[in-house]
DOZALO-569364 format. One line per 2 residues: their letters; for each residue x, y, z of N, C-alpha, C. Coordinates in steps of 0.02 Angstrom, whole numbers, plus 50000, padded with zeros to 5 digits. Last residue first. Layout:
N
A	X/Y/Z/X/Y/Z/X/Y/Z  ...
***
This chain:
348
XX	50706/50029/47705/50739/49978/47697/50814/49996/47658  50704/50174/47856/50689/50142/47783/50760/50071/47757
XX	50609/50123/47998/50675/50169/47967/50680/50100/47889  50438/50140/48036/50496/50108/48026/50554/50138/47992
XX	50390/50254/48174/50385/50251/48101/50449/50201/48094  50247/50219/48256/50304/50216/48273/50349/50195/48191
XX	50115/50299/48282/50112/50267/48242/50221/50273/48246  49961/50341/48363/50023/50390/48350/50077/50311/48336
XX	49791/50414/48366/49846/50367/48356/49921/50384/48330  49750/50545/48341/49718/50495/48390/49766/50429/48400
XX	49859/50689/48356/49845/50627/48317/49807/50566/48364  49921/50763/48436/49850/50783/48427/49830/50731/48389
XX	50006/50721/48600/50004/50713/48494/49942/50732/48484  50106/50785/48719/50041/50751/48719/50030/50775/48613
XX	50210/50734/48838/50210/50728/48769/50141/50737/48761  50197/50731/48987/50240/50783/48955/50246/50788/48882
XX	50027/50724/49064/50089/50714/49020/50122/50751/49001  49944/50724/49183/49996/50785/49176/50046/50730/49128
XX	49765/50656/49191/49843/50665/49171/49897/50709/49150  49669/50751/49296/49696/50735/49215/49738/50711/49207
XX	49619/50821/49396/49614/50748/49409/49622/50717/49320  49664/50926/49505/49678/50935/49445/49675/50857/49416
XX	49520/50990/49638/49594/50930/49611/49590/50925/49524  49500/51107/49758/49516/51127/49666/49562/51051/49661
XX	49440/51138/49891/49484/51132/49849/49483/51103/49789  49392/51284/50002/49384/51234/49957/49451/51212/49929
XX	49329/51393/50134/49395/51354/50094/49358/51300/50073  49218/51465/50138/49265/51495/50171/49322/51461/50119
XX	49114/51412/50068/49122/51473/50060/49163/51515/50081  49134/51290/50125/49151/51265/50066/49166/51342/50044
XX	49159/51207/50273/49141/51287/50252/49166/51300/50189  49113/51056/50374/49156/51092/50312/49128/51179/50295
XX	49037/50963/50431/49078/51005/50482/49127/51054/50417  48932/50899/50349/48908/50965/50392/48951/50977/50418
XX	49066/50877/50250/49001/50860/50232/48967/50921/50297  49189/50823/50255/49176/50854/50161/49110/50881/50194
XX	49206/50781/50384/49234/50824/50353/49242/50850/50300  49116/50764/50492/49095/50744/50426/49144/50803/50376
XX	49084/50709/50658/49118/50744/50625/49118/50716/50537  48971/50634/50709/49006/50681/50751/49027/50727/50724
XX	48917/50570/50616/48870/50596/50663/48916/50674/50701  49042/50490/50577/49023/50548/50517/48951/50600/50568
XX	49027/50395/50674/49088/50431/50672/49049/50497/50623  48919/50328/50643/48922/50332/50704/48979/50396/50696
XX	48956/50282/50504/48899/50331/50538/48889/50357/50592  49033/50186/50527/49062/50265/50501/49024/50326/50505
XX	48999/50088/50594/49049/50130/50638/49047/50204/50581  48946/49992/50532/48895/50049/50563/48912/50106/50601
XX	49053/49914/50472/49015/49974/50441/48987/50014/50460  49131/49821/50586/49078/49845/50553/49060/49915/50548
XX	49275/49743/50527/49254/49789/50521/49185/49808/50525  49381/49628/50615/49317/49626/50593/49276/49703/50585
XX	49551/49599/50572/49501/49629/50602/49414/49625/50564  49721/49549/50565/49651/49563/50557/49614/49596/50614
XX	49860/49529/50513/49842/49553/50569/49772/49578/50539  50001/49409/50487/49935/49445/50467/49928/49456/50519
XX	50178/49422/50508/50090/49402/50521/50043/49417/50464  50364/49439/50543/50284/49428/50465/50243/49405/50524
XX	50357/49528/50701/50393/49480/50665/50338/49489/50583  50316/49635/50796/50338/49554/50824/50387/49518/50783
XX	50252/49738/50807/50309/49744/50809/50361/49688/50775  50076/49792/50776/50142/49739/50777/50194/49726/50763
XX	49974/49894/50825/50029/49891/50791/50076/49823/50806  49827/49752/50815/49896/49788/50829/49913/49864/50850
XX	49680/49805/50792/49740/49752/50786/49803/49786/50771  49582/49932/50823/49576/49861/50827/49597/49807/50833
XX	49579/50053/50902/49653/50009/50878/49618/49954/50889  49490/50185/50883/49501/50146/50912/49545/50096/50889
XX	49458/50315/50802/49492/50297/50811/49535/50236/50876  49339/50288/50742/49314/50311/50804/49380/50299/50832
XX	49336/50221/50644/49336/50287/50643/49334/50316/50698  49501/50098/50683/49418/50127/50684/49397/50206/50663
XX	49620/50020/50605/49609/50093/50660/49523/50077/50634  49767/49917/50619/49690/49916/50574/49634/49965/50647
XX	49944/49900/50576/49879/49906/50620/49824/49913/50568  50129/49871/50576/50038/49862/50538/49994/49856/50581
XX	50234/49874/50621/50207/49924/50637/50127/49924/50612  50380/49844/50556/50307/49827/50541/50305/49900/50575
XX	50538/49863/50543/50501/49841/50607/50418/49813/50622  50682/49845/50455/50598/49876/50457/50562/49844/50514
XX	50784/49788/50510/50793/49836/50480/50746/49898/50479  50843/49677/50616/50779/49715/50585/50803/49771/50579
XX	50980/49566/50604/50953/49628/50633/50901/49657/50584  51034/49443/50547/50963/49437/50583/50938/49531/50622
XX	51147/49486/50506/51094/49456/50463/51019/49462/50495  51194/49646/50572/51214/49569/50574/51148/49545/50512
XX	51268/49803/50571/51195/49748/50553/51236/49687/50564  51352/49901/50582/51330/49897/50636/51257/49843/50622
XX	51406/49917/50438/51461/49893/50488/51414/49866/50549  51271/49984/50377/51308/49925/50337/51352/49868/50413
XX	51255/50113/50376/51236/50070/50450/51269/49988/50427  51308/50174/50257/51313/50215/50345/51290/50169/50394
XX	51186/50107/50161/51224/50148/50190/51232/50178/50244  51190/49942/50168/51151/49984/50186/51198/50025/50201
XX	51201/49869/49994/51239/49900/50040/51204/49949/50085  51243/49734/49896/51192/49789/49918/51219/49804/49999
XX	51350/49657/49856/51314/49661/49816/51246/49703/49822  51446/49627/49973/51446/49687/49929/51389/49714/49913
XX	51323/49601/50066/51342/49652/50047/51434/49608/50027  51174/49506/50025/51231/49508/50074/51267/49598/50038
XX	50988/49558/49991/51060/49517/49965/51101/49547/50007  50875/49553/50110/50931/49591/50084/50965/49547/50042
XX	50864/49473/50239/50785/49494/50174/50839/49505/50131  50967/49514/50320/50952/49442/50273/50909/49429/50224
XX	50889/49611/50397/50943/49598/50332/50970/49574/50293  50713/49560/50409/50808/49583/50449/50830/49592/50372
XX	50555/49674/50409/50631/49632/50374/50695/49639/50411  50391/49704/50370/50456/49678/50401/50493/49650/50406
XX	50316/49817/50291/50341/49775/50294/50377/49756/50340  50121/49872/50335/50211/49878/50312/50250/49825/50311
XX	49985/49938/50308/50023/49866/50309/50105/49902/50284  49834/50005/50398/49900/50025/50368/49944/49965/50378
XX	49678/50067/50354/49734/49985/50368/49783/50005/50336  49551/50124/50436/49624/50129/50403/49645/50084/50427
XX	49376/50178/50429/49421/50142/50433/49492/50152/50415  49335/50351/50435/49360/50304/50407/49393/50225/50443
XX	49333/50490/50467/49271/50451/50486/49273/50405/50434  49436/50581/50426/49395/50527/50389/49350/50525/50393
XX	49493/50582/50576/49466/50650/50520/49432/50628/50469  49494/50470/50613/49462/50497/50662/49446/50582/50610
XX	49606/50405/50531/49531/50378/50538/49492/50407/50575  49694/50515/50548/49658/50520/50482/49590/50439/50494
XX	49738/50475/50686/49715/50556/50657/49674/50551/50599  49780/50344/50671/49742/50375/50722/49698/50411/50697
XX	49914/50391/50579/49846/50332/50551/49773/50362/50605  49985/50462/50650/49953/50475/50581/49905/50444/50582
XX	50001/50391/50770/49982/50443/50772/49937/50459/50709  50092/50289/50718/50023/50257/50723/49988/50319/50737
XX	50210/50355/50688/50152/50328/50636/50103/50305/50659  50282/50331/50810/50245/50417/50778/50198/50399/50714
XX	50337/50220/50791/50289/50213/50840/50257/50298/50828  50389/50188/50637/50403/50215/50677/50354/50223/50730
XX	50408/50139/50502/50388/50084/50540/50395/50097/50649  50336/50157/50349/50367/50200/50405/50353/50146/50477
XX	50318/50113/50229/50362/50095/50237/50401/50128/50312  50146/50064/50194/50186/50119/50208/50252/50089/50207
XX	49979/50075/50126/50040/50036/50122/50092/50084/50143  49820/50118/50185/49903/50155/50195/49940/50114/50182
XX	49652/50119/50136/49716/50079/50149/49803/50123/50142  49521/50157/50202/49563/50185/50183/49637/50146/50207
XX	49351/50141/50183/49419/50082/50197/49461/50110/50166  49309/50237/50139/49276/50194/50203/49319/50161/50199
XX	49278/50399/50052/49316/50326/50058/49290/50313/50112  49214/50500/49953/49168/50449/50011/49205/50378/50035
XX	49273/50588/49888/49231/50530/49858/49232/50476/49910  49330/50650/49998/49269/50689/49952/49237/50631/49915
XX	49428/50598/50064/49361/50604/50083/49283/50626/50035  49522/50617/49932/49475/50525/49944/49429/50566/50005
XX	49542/50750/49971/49509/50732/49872/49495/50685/49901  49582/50788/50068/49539/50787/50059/49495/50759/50002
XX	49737/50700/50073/49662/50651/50108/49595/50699/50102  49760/50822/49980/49762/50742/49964/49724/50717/49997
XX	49790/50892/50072/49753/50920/50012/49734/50841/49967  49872/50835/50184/49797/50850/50206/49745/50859/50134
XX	50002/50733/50166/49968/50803/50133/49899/50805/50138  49999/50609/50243/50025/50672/50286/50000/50737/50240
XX	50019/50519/50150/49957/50506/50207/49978/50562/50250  50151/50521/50090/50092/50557/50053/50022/50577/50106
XX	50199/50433/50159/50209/50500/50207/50151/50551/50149  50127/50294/50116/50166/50321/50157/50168/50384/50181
XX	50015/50314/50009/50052/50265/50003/50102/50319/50042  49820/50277/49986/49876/50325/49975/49912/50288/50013
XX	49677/50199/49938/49737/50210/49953/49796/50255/49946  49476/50142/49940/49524/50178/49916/49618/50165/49966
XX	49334/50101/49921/49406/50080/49948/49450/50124/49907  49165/50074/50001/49222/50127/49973/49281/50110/49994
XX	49135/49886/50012/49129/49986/50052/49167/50020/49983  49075/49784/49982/49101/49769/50040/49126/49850/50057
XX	49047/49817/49845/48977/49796/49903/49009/49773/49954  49138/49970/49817/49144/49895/49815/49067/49869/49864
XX	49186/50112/49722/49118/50080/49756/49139/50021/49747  49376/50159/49750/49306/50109/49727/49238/50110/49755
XX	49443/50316/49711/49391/50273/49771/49374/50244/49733  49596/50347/49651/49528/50320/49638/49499/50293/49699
XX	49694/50459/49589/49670/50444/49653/49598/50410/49650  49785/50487/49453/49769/50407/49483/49747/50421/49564
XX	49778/50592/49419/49730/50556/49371/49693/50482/49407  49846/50695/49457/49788/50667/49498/49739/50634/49462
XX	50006/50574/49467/49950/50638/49459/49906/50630/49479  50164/50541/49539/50085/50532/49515/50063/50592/49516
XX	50345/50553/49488/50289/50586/49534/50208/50563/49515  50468/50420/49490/50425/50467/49466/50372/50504/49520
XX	50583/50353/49576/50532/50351/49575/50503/50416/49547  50730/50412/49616/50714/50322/49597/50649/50318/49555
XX	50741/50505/49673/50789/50504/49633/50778/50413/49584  50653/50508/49785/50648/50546/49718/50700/50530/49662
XX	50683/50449/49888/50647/50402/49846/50632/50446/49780  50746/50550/49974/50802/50502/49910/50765/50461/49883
XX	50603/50611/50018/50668/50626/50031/50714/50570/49950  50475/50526/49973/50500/50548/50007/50573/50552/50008
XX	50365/50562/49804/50398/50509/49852/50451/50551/49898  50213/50592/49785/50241/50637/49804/50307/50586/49850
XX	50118/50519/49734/50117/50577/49719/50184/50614/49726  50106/50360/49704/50129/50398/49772/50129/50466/49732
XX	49971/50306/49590/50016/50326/49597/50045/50346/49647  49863/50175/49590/49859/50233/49631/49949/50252/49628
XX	49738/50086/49470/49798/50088/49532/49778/50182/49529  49609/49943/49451/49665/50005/49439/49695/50008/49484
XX	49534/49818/49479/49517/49902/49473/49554/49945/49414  49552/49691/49381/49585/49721/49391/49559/49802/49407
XX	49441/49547/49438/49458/49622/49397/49512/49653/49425  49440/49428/49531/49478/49434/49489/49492/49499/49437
XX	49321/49450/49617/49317/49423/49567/49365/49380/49512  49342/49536/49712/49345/49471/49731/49329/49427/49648
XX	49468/49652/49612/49409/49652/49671/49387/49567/49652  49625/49756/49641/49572/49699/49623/49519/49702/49657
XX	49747/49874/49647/49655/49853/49661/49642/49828/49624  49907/49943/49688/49846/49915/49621/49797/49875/49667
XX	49999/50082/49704/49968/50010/49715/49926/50004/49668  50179/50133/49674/50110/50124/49649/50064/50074/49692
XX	50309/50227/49627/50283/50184/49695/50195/50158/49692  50366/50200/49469/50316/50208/49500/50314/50188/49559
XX	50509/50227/49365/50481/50184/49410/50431/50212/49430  50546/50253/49159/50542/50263/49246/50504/50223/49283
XX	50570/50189/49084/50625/50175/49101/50625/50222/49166  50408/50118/49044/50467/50159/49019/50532/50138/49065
XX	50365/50091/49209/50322/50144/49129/50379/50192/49100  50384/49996/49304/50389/50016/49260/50366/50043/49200
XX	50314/49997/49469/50261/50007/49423/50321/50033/49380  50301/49895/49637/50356/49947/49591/50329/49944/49511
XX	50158/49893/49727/50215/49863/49688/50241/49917/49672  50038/49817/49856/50092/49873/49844/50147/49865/49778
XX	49904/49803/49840/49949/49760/49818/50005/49834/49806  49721/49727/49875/49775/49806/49885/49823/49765/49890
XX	49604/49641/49855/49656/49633/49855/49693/49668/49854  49465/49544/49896/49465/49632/49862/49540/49634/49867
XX	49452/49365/49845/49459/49424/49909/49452/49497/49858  49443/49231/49798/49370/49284/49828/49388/49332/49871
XX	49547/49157/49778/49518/49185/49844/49488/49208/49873  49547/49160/49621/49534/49119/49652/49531/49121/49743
XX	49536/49327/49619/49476/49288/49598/49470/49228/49605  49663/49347/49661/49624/49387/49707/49554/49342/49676
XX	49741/49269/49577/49749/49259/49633/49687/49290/49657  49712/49331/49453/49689/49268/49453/49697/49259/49515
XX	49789/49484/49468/49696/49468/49460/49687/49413/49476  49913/49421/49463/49869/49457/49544/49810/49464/49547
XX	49936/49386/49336/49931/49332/49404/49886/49367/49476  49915/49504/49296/49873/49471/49284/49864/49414/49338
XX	50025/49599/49321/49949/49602/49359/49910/49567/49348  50120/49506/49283/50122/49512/49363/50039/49538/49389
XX	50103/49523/49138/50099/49465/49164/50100/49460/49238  50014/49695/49127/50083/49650/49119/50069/49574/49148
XX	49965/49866/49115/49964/49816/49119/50018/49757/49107  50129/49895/49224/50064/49895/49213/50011/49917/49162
XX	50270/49791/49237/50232/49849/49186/50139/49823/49200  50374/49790/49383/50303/49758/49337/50291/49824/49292
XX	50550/49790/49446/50472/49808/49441/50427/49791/49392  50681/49712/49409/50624/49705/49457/50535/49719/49467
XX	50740/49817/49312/50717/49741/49293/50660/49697/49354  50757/49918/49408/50738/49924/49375/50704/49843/49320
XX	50854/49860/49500/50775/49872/49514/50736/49868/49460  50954/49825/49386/50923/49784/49419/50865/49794/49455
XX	50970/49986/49396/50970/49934/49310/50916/49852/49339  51023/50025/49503/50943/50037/49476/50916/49994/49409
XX	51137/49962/49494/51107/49932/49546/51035/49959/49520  51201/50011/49405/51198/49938/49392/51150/49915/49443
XX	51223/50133/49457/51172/50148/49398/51179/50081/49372  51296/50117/49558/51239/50123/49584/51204/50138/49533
XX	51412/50096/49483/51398/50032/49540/51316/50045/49549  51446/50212/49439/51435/50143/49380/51389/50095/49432
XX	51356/50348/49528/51436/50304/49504/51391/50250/49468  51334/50528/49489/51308/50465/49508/51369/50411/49479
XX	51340/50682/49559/51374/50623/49527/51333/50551/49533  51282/50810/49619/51330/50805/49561/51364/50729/49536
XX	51288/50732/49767/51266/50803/49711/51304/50804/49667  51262/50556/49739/51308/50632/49767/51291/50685/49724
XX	51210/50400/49710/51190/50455/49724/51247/50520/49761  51213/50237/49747/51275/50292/49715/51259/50354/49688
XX	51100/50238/49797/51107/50201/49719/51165/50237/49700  51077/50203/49931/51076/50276/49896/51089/50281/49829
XX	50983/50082/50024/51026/50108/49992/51026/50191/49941  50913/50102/50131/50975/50074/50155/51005/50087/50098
XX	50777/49997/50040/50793/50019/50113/50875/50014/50133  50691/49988/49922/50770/50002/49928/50799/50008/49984
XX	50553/49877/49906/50593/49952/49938/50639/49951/49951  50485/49789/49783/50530/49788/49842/50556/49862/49867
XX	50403/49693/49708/50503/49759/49669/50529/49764/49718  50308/49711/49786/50299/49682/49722/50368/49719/49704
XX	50300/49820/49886/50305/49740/49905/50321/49690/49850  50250/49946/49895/50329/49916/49870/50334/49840/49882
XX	50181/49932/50068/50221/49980/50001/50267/49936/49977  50089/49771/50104/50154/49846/50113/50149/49891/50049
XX	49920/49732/50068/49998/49724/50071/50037/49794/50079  49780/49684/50119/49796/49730/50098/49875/49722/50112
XX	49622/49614/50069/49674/49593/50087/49748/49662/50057  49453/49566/50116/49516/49631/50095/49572/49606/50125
XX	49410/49460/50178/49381/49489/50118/49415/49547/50076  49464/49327/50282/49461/49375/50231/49431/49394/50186
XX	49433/49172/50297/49391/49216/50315/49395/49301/50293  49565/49108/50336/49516/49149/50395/49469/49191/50374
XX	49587/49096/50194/49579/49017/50223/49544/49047/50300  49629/49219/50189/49566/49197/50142/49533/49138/50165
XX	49765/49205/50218/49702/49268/50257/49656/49217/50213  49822/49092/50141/49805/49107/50218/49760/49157/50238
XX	49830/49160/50005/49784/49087/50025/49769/49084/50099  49918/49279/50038/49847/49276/50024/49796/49215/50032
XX	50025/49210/50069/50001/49245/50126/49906/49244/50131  50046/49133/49957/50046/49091/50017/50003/49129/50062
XX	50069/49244/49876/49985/49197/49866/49988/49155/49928  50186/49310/49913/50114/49348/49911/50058/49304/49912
XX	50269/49209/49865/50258/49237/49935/50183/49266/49952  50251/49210/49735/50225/49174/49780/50214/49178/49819
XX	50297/49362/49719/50209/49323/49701/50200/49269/49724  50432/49335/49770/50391/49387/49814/50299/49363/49780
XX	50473/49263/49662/50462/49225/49727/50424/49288/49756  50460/49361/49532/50422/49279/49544/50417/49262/49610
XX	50574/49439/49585/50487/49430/49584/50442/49400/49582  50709/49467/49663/50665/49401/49641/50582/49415/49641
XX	50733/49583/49750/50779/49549/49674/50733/49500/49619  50680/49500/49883/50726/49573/49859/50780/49545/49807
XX	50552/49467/49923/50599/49436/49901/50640/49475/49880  50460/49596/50050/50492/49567/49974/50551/49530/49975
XX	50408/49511/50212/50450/49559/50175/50449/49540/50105  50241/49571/50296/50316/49521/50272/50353/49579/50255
XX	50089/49584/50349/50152/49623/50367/50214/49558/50334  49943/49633/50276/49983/49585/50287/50050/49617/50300
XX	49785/49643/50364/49844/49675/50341/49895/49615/50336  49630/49612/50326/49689/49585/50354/49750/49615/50316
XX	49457/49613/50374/49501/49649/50341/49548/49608/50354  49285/49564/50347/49346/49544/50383/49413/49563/50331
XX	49145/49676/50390/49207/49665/50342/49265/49639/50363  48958/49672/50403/49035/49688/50440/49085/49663/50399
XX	48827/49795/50390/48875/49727/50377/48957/49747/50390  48707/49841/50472/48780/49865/50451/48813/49802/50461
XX	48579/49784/50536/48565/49823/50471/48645/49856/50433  48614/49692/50628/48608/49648/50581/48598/49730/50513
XX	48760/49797/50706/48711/49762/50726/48681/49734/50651  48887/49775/50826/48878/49757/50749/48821/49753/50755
XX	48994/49802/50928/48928/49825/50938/48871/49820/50876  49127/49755/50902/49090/49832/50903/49030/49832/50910
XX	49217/49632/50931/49130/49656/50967/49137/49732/50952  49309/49525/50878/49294/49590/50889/49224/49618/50889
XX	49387/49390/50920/49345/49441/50856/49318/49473/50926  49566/49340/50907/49490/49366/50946/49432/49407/50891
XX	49642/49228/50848/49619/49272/50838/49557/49281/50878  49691/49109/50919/49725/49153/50956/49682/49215/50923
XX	49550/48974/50966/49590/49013/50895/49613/49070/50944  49564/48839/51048/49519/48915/51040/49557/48941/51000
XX	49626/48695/50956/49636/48743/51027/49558/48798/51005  49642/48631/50847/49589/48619/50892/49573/48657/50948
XX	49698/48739/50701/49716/48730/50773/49641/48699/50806  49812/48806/50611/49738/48770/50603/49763/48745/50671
XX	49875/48985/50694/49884/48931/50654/49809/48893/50645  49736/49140/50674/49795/49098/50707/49803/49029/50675
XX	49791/49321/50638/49768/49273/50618/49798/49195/50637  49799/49429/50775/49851/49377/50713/49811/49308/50716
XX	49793/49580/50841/49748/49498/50819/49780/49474/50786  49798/49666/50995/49827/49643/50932/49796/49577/50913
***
């Protein structure tokens, strides 16, 4: 495990990492960041976010990659007054408030996150809550060291009671970047489990495959493992970690069914953030511990090394046996044949 270490005369607690780098494959200092969202408060979770970010960057970072949901925050614990058949006042006041939580993309939150990532010179993966309308998005978003705003990446497919919160993505939004630091791309928690999915980013040649997750279970590092070793990928998977105290107190939020058995200081989310080789080797962490960063020194020459063995779009594939078909359009539900569509005033 590596955690980036305090300023220190000592030997630095971060170890770097000897893969075997040689001068023709440049190497990439990655860093997951493990916290928690300010829960409620967005402004403070962007600060939060730039403290972290000024720190990886102050070691030397070049990718800087955050939890799921980090920007709005993940509901952990609650059911928004959810029952078949009913929803209550309490828990359609409580989405009212997520709902005021999350960012419109584009918006004044992605902009600060461009200016952050361009005064740090970093590539920047940014988990947030994405309002479009009066629905939510599990979404990330991509900068690059400049300050541009890539784009983002919808969750496709949110898990179990995150449906009732969160819209579905299309396949409009699965984007690999070409970056001169690699192919970057992201999918977002248990989505990193639909195989038809990690084939579309193998197909456009990802190399730094970032997992913001919210699964903070020792069976997750399995996943991650598996798909940098089916890849022939890097993977940085960043989660969050939080007691309950992260939380507003309860009334005012309520973990269901475990509410009685928490104290303030009991962890809720555990981390679990690591940074995998293609060669599925565990460069840093999983870390249990507490907030860190957790880095690593990536070199590049690993994917070749890995893709030698196994190349799963490429000589280990049977395109005449099985293929797949991605529907990469936007699936709107309104669509105007009018190039412009013009919001009519009601008469004087």
């Amino acid at each position: 495990m590596a955690l980036v270490p305090e300023a220190s005369t000592e030997a630095p607690v971060f170890a770097e990492v000897d893969m075997g780098a040689d001068s023709s494959a440049p190497t990439v200092r990655a860093t997951v960041v493990q916290a928690s969202t300010v829960f409620y408060d967005t402004p403070a979770t962007l600060d939060k976010a730039e403290r972290f970010l000024a720190e990886a960057a102050s070691y030397g970072s070049q990718l800087v990659v955050f939890p799921e949901a980090f920007i709005g925050g993940y509901p952990r614990g609650s059911n928004f007054g959810v029952t078949i058949g009913n929803r209550t006042a309490k828990g359609k006041e409580e989405f009212r408030r997520y709902h005021a939580s999350a960012i419109d993309v584009p918006g004044p939150e992605v902009e600060r996150l461009a200016a952050m990532a361009g005064k740090y010179k970093v590539y920047l993966v940014m988990g947030v809550i994405e309002r479009d309308g009066y629905t939510l998005y599990c979404t990330v978003l991509s900068f690059d060291s400049q300050g541009r705003y890539l784009g983002k990446h919808r969750k496709m497919m949110p898990t179990a009671l995150e449906r009732i919160i969160w819209g579905f993505g299309d396949g409009s939004t699965i984007p690999v970047y070409d970056t001169p630091i690699g192919k970057i791309g992201a999918a977002i928690c248990w989505e990193n489990r639909m195989p038809l999915l990690r084939t579309a980013m193998y197909a456009k040649g990802i190399e730094i495959y970032c997992a913001p997750t919210a699964d903070a279970r020792e069976v997750w590092q399995a996943s991650m493992t598996h798909i940098a070793l089916e890849g022939g990928c890097f993977v940085l998977s960043a989660n969050q970690f939080c007691r309950r105290k992260d939380y507003p107190p309860p009334p005012e939020y309520v973990f269901s069914g475990t509410e009685d058995d928490l104290t303030p200081d009991s962890v809720v989310c555990a981390g679990g953030s690591a940074i995998i080789s293609p060669s599925g080797t565990i460069l840093a962490g999983p870390n249990y511990d507490g907030e860190a960063l957790i880095s690593a020194d990536l070199d590049l020459g690993e994917i070749a090394r890995a893709k030698f063995d196994f190349d799963v779009v490429g000589h280990y594939s049977r395109p005449e046996v099985l293929s797949l078909i991605v529907k990469d359009h936007p699936a709107n539900p309104v669509t105007f044949t009018s190039a412009t569509v013009k919001t009519e005033s009601p008469p004087k």
